[in-house]
C-alpha positions in Angstrom: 0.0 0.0 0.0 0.8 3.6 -0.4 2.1 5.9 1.9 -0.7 8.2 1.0 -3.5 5.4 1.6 -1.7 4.6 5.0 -2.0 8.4 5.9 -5.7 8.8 4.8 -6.8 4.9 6.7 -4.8 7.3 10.3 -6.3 9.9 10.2 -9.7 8.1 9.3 -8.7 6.3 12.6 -8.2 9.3 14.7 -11.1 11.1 13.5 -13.1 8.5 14.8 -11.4 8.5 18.4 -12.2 12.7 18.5 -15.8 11.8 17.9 -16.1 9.4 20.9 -15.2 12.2 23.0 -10.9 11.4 23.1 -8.8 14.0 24.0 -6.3 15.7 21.6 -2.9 16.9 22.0 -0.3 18.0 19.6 4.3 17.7 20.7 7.4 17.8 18.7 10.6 17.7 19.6 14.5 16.6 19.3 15.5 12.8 19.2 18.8 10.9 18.6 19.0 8.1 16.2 20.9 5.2 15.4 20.6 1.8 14.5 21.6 -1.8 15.3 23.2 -3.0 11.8 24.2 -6.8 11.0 26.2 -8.4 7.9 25.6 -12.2 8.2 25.7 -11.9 12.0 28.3 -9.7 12.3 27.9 -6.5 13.9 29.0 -3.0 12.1 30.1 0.0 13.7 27.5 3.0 14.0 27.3 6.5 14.5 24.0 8.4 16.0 22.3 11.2 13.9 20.2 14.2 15.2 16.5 14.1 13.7 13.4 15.4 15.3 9.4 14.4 15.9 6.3 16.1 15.7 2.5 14.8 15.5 -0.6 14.3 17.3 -2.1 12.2 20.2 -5.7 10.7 21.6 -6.7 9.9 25.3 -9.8 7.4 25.9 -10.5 6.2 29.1 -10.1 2.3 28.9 -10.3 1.3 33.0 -8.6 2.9 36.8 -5.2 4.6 35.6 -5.2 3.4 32.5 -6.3 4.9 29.4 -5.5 4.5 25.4 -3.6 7.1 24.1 -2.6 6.5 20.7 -0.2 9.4 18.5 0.4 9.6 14.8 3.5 11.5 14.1 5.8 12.3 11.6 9.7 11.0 12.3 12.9 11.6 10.8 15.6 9.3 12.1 19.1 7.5 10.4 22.4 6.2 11.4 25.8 6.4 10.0 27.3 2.8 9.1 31.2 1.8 9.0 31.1 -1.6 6.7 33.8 -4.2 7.2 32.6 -6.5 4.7 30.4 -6.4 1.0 26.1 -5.4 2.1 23.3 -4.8 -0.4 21.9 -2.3 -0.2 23.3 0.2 -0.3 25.8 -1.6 -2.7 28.3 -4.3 -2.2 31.2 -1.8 -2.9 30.0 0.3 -0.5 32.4 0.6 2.6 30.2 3.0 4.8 26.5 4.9 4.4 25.1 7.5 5.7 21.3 7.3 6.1 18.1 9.5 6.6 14.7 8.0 6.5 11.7 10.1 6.7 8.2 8.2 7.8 5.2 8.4 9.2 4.3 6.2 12.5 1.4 5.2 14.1 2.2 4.2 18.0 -1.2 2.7 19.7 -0.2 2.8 22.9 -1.1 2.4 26.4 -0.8 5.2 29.2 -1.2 4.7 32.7 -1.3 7.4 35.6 0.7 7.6 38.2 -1.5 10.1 40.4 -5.1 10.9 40.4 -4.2 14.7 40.7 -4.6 17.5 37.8 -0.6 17.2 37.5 0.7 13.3 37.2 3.7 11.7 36.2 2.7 9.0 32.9 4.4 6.0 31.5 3.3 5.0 28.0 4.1 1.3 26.4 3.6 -0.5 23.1 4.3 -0.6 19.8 5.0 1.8 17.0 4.6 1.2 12.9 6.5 3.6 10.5 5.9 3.8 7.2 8.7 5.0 5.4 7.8 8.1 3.0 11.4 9.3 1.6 14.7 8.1 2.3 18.4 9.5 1.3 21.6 7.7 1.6 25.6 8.5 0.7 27.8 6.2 0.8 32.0 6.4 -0.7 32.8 3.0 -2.9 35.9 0.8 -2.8 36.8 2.3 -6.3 36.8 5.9 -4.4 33.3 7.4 -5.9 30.9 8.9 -3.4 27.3 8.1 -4.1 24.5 10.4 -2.4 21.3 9.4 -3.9 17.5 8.4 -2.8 16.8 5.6 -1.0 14.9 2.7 -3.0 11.6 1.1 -1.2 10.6 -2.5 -2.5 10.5 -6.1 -1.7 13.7 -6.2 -2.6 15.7 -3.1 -1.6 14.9 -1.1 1.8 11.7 -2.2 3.3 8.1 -0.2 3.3 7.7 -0.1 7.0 9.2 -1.5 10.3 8.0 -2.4 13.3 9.2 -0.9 17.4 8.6 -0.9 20.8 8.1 2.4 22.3 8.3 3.4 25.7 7.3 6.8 27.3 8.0 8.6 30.5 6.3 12.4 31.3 4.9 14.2 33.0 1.7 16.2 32.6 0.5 20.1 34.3 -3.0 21.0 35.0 -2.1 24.1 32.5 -2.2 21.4 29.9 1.5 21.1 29.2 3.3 17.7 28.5 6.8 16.7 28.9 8.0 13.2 28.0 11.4 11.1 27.3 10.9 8.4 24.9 13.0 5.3 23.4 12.0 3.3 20.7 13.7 -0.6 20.2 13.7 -1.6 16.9 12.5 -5.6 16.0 11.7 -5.0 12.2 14.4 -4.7 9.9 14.9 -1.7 7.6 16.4 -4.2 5.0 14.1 -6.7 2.4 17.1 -7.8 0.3 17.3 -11.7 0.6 20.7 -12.2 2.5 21.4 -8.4 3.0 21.7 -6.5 6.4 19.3 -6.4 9.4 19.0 -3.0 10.1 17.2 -1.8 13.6 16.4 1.5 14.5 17.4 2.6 17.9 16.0 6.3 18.6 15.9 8.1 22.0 14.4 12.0 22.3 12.6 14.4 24.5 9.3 16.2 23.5 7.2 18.9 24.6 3.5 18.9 23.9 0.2 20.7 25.1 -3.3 19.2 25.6 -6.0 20.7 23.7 -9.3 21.0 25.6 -10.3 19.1 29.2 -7.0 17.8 30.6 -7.5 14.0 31.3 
């Protein structure tokens, strides 16, 4: 499916939630990036990039403390790979790369309270599924060229989507304002290529954000 289609069937979804009487909130914010990166087994040497979040989020009451708060947010996030032997993609006379990845995620999470006051401390858990809509890689060759080009999305190059686990710790004011730390474990693999690279995304950030409406 298209990313377009996958952004239209979201927001569907979270139209739906505002209607049953969710609550809203919009964040952004700064996040580190990185990724776990494996040729046959063997482990390659990484470097952490800067990228950034920014998106939307719903609160429905489920039961006590709990209560569903999924977020649909746009996420940039990449690493920087040092290779020590041949990988496809990006090429198998690549000796490094140097990756961005720009997607769209949809995290349904859950959020329990810590405190039945108007300002709480919140831990969220669950997963998170990106769909990646632009990519751009450079990588420098054995023969000495230096490639910077966009990234290819198929069954057989850099996958469609991937799949985390996200986990959330914040803290929200009566005002309405939100604060939150988040990490997010990679267990899908940016890679399709038969016998190419697992590739996990590692990503850590802060985040501010503001609730829109009664504060929950």
């Amino acid at each position: 499916m298209k990313p377009v289609l996958f952004f239209t069937l979201l927001l569907a979804f979270g139209m739906g939630f505002l209607k049953a009487d969710a609550q809203l909130s919009i964040y952004a914010g700064p996040q580190l990036t990185s990724a776990k990166y494996f040729i046959r087994d063997v482990k390659q040497a990484t470097e952490s990039k800067t990228g950034f979040m920014a998106g939307v989020g719903l609160k429905s009451f489920l039961e006590g403390p709990v209560y569903f708060s999924p977020m649909l947010y746009f996420s940039r996030k990449g690493y920087k790979v040092t290779f020590d032997r041949p990988a496809f993609p990006p090429d198998s006379g690549a000796v490094n790369n140097d990756v961005t990845v720009n997607t769209i995620e949809l995290a349904p999470l859950v959020q329990i309270n810590f405190s039945k006051k108007s300002s709480y401390l919140f831990l969220r858990v669950g997963p998170s599924f990106d769909f990646n809509i632009s990519g751009h890689e450079e990588f420098d060759s054995l023969s000495g060229k230096h490639i910077s080009r966009d990234m290819k999305f198929s069954f057989g190059d850099y996958s469609y989507a991937t799949v985390s686990v996200n986990a959330q710790l914040g803290f929200q004011h009566r005002s309405g304002f939100v604060l939150f730390a988040h990490y997010g474990y990679g267990l899908g693999s940016l890679n399709n290529a038969d016998y190419g690279p697992r590739i996990y995304h590692r990503v850590a950030g802060i985040s501010l954000g503001w609730k829109l409406g009664k504060k929950l």
